[in-house]
N, C-alpha and C positions, 0 to 999 in steps of 0.2 A: 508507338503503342505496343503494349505485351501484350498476348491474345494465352489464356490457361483453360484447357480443358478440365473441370474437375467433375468429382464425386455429387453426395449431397452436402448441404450449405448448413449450420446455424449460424446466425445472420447477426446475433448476439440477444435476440427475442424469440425466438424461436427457427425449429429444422424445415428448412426447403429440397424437397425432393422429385425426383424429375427422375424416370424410368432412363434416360440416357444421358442423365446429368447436365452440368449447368455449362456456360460458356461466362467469363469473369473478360473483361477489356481494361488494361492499367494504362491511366495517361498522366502523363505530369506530378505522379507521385500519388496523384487519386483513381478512384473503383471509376471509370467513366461509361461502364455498362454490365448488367446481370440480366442472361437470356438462357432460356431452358434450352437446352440441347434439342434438338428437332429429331435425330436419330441417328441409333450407333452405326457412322458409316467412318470411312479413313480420314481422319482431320487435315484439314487445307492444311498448307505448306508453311513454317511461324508459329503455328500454335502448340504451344505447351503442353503435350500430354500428363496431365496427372487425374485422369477421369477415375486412378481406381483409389483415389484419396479423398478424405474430407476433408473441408474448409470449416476454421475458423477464426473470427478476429484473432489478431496477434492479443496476448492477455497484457491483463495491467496488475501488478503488485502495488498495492495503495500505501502501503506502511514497511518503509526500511530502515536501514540508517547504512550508508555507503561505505562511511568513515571507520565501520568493524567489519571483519571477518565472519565472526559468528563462531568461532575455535573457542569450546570452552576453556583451553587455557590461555586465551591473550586476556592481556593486564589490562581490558577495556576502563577501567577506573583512575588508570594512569598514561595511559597511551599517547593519550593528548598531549599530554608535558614531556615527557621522553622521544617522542618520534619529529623527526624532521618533518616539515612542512610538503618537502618536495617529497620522500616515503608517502605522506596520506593520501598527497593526489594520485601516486602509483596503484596504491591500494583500491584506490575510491573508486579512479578507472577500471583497474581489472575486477574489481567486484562487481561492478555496471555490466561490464559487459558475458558476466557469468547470465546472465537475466537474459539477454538479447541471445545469447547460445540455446537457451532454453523454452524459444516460444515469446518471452516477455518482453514487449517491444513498448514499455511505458512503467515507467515505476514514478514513486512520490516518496520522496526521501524526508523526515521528519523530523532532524537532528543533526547535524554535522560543528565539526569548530572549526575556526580560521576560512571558513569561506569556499571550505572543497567542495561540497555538493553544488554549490553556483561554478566554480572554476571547469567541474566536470562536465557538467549542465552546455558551462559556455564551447569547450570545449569538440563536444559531439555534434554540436549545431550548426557548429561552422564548421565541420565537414574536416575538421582537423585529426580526430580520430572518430572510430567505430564504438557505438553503444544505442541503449535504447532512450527516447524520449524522455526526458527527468522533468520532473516537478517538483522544488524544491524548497526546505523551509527557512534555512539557514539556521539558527540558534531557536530554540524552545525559549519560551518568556516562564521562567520560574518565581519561586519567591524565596528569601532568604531562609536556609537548612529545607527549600522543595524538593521536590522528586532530581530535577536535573542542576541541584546545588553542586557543583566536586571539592564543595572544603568539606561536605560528608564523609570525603574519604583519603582528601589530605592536609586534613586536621585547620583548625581555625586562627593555627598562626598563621598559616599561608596568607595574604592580601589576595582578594579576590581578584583584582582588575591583574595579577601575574598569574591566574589559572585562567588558561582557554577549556573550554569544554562545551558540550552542544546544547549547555543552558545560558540565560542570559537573564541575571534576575530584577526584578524591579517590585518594590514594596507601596507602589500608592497609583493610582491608579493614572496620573501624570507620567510617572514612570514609567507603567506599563507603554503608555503612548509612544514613550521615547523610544520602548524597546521594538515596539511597532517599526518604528520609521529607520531603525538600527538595521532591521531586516530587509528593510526595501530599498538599502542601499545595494545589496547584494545583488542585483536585486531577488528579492524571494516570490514565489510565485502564489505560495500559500502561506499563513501564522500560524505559527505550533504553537499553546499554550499547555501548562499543566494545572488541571481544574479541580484534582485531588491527589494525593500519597498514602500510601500505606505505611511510609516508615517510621511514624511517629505513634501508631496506634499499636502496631506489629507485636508488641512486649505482652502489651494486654489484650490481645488474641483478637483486636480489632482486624475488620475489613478494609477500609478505609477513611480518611478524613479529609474536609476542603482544604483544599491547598492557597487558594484566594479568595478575597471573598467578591460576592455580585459585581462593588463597584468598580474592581477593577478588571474583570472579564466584560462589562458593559463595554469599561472604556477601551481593550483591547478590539473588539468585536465592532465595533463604531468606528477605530482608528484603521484598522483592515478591510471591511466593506465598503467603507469612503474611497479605499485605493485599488478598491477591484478584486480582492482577494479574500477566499472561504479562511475561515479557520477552525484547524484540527484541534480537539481537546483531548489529550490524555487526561484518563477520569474512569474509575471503577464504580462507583455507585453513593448513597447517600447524598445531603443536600448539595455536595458540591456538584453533581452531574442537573441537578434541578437548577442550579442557578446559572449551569453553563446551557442550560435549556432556554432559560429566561432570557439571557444575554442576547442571543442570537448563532450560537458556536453551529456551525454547518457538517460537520464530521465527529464521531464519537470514536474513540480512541481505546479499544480492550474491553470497557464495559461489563465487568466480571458479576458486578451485583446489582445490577441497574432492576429497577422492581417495574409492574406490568403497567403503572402509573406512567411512569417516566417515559416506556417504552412506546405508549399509545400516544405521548406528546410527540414526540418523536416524527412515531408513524403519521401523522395529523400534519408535522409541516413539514412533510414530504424530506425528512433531513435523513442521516446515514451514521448505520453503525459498521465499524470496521473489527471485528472481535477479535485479529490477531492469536487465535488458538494456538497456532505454533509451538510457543515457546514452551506452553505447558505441558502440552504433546509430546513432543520431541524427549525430555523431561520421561514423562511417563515409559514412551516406547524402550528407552536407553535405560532403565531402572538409575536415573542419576537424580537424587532428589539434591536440592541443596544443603551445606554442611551446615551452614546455620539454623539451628534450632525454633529461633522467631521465624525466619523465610521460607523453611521447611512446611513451618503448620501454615503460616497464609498461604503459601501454592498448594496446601491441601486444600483448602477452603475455596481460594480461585478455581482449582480442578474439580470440583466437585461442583461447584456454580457451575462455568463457561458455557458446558454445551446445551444445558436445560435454559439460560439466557437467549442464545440464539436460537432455539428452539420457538419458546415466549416471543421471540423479537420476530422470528418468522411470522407465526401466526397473526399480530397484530398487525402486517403490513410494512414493517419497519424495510427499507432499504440498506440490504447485508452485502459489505463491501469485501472481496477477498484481500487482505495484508497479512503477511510473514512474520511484522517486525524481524527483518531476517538483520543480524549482526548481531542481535541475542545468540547468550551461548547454545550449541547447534543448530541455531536456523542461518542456514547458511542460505547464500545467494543466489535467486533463479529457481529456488522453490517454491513457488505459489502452488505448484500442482499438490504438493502435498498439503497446503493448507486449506486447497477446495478440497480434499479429499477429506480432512476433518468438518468442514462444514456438511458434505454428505453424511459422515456421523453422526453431525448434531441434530438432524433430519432434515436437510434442506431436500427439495427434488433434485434431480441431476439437472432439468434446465435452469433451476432457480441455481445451482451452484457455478454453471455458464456461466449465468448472466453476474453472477456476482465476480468477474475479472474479467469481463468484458462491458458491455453496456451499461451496467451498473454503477461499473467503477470509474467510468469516461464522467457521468453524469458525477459524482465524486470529488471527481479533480476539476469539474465546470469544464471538460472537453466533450463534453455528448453530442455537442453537432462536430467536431472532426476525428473522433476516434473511437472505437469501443464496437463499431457492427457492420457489417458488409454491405455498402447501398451505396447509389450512387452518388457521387460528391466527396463521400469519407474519405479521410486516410487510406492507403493500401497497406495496411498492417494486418499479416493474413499467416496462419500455420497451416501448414497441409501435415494431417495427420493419418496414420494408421489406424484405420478405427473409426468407433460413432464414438467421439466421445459424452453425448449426451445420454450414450446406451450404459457407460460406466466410465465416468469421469478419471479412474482412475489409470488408464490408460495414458492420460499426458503423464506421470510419474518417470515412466518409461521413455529416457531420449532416444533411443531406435525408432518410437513411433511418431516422433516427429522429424518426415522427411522432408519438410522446406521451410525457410520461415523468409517473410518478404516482412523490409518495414521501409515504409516511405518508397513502397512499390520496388524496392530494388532489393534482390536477393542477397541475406546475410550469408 
């Protein structure tokens, strides 16, 4: 057993505070006790001083993709066909464990080709190397010229079964099925589906359009709940996010233009939107808008949505998950802090923006009973920080003020 003196707690629901702070007990990889400090006297002999630090869960990034970088110049459109297999695992590893340096002791990977996010996944588990807890989707179920098609970008001679890429498409709703059971070979731990695109409306200054229809997001959502597993939808707004409402899809995916309708169904069965601000942000901060003139004006359109969304989605209830989508160009890996730092933009409270990469996002990934808040039984995945961060979130931005990070109770 590890015995840690620390500061005060948020627990991943709210701050516990104790005049001489808490006493934390690690056993077997779990919290196996939380007792208020009785008084500032010399700590017995084993325990852990960090009384002048705060505790909180170690964070969870809900939406990445391993298999990129996030360098606005890699050739993420071709990557996949050009790079050797054993490079992406290299990559996928070390981008994992940019996350685990950073606080982030649990990510949800949304997209990978050839099987690296499970390889990686398998990899960490077994204690073969160092990274954080992954949850993984393996391939995205698209539809033919969908959001994650890549003969979009190397052209329609290519035969599609010789492009890998982190789509995987099916056009009937049988299909979708297959594609279902294609991921849980992997095996996957979650279904990625794409439930709308924008690429096809983009010319005519559209927002976005369904990318599938009902029947086969039914059948996708039937074929993945039967085997135990939530499914993510990437999906910006219009009927396709209502029919992935209908279906049963348990995670929403960017959500750019989802209206107060949608939002209140949402909030009502207790489901999750993940708004991945990042990308846009990142974007905005950099003055780098995109060179394409169609892509240009929908990121204007999106930017000018996203944080009055989250806003709306607050207010209604909605359960707001913190995701990066980091391997977009500059969201790079292990920045969550700065994408709760745009969700305090969008006006979340500072505990509400906690909770949204910690407890929030446990309950997310269907781990809310072992990970995501400080109690006894959980996970021991914990940051000792610098700071209240619930006083100003933006504080974890800064790696100096996080001076420890434990995951699976043992110091990274």
């Amino acid at each position: 057993m590890t015995t840690y003196a620390v500061g005060a707690i948020f627990n991943g629901e709210k701050v516990l505070e104790k005049k001489f702070g808490w006493i934390i007990r690690i056993a077997d990889k779990t919290i196996a006790d939380i007792q208020p400090r009785s008084e500032n006297k010399e700590l017995e002999g084993g325990i852990v001083d960090l009384s002048d630090y705060s505790v909180v869960p170690g964070l969870i990034d809900a939406h990445i993709h391993v298999v990129m970088d996030g360098d606005p110049n890699e050739d993420r459109r071709n990557l996949s066909l050009v790079e050797p297999l054993a490079l992406s695992g290299i990559r996928a590893l070390s981008n994992s464990q940019q996350h685990l340096d950073n606080g982030v002791t649990t990510v949800r990977d949304l997209g990978a080709w050839k099987g690296v996010d499970g390889a990686v996944r398998n990899a960490i588990q077994s204690g073969i190397v160092k990274g954080p807890r992954m949850v993984v989707s393996g391939r995205g179920i698209t539809t033919t010229g969908g959001h994650m098609d890549p003969r979009k970008y190397t052209g329609d001679r290519m035969p599609v079964d010789l492009v890998s890429s982190i789509g995987i498409i099916a056009d009937s709703p049988w299909e979708a099925r297959k594609a279902v059971r294609e991921q849980l070979l992997l095996p996957a731990d979650v279904i990625k589906l794409n439930a709308t695109l924008s690429e096809h409306v983009r010319r005519y200054g559209g927002q976005c359009s369904p990318e599938m229809g009902l029947d086969m997001l039914i059948a996708i959502c039937d074929e993945a709940h039967g085997a135990g597993r939530m499914v993510a939808a990437h999906c910006h707004g219009g009927i396709g996010v209502t029919w992935a409402i209908q279906a049963g899809v348990d995670t929403y995916e960017h959500g750019r233009f989802m209206t107060d309708e949608q939002l209140d169904i949402i909030a009502e069965k207790e489901r999750f939107l993940v708004p991945t601000l990042s990308p846009e942000a990142r974007r905005i901060d950099l003055g780098d808008a995109p060179s394409d003139p169609e892509v240009a004006n929908w990121y204007s359109m999106a930017t000018e949505a996203m944080y009055d969304t989250v806003l709306r989605a607050s207010r209604a209830g909605v359960n707001i998950v913190a995701g990066t989508d980091a391997g977009m160009p500059h969201v790079y890996h292990g920045t969550v802090s700065y994408e709760m730092n745009q969700l305090a933009v969008a006006g979340l409270s500072n505990i509400d923006v906690l909770r949204s990469a910690t407890s929030v996002a446990a309950k997310a990934l269907g781990l809310g009973n072992e990970i995501g808040q400080i109690k006894e039984g959980h996970v021991a995945d914990l940051i000792f920080v610098n700071g209240n961060p619930w006083d100003d979130p933006k504080i974890l931005m800064e790696r100096s003020n996080i001076v420890k990070v434990l995951h699976n109770g043992v110091e990274v």
